[in-house]
C-alpha positions in Angstrom: 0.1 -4.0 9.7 -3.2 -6.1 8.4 -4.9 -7.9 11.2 -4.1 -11.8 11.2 -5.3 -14.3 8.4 -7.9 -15.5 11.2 -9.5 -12.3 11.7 -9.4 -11.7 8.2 -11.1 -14.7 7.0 -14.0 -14.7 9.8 -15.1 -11.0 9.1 -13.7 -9.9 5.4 -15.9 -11.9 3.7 -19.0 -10.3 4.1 -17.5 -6.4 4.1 -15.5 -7.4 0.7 -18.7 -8.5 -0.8 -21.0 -5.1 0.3 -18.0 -3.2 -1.1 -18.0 -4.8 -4.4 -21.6 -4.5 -4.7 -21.4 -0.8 -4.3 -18.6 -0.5 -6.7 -20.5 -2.6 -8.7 -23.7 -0.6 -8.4 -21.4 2.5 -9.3 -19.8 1.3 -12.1 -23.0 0.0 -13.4 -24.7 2.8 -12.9 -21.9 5.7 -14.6 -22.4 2.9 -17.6 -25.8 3.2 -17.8 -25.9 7.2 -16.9 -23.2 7.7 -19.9 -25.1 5.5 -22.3 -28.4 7.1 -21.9 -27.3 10.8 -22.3 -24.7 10.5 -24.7 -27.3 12.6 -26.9 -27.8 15.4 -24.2 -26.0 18.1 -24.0 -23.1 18.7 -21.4 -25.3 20.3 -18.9 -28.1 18.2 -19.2 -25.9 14.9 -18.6 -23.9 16.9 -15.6 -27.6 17.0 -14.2 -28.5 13.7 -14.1 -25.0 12.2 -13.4 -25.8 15.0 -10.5 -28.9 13.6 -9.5 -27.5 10.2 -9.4 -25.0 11.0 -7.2 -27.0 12.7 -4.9 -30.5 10.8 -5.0 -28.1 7.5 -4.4 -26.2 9.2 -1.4 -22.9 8.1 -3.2 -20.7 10.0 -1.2 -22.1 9.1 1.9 -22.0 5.3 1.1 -18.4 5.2 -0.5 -17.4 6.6 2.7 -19.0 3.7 4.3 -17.5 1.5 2.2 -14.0 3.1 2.9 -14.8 2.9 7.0 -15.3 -0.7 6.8 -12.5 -1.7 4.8 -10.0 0.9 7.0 -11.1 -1.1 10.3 -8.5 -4.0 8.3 -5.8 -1.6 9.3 -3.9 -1.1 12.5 -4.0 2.2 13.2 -1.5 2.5 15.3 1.0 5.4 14.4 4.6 4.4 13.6 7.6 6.4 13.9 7.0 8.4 10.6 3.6 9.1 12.9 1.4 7.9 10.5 -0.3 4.9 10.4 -0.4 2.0 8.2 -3.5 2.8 5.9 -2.3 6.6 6.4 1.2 5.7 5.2 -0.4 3.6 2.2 -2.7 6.3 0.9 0.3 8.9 1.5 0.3 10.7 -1.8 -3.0 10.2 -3.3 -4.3 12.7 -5.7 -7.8 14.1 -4.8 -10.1 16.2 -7.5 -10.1 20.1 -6.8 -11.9 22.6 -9.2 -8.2 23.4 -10.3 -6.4 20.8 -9.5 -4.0 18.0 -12.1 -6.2 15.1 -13.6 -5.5 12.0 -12.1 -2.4 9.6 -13.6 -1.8 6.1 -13.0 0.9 4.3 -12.1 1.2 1.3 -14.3 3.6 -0.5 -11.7 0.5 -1.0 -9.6 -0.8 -4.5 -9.2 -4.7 -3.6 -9.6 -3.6 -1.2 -12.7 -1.5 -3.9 -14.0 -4.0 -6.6 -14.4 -7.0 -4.2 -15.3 -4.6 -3.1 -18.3 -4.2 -6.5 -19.5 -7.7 -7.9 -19.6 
C-alpha cells in the first residue's frame, strides 16, 4: 500500500520533480539524438545514441530515479509473497536481444491519456 497522503505530500514533491527532469532530459535528448542523425547511417546513429547513453550515465540515473520513487511503496510482502510495487510491476516486459517488442495496453490510464492528446 502507498504511504499516507501526509507523507506523500511532505517528501513527493521534490522526488516527482528530479524524476520528471530526467525523463524530460531523456526524452529531450532521444529528440534531439534522432533529429540530428536522421542522415547517418544505422551504425553511425547506434553510435552516438550509444555514447549518449553512456557519456550521460543513463542507466545508472534511471535506476536512481526508479529507487526514489519505489521508497513510495510498502514493501512489505503479502500473501502472494510479493510486495506491493513487486505485485504492480508483475508482468512487465523487459528488452532481450531476442526477446517480443514491447505492446501497450490501451486500458492503461497513462496510455489512455497520452493517446488522446
Amino acid at each position: 500500500m502507498l504511504v499516507s497522503v501526509e507523507e506523500l505530500s511532505s517528501i513527493l514533491r521534490q522526488d516527482l520533480v528530479e524524476s520528471i527532469r530526467f525523463v524530460n532530459e531523456l526524452v529531450v535528448s532521444l529528440d534531439r539524438i534522432g533529429s540530428s542523425t536522421a542522415q547517418l547511417t544505422s551504425a553511425e546513429r547506434a553510435e552516438v545514441t550509444d555514447g549518449y547513453l553512456d557519456d550521460w550515465d543513463v542507466a545508472r540515473r534511471a535506476a536512481a530515479v526508479r529507487r526514489a520513487l519505489s521508497e513510495y511503496f510498502d514493501r512489505k510482502l503479502g500473501p502472494d509473497n510479493l510486495d506491493d510495487l513487486e505485485r504492480e510491476l508483475d508482468g512487465t516486459i523487459y528488452w532481450s536481444l531476442d526477446g517480443p517488442r514491447p505492446t501497450f495496453d490501451p486500458e492503461r490510464r497513462w496510455w489512455r491519456e497520452w493517446r488522446i492528446r
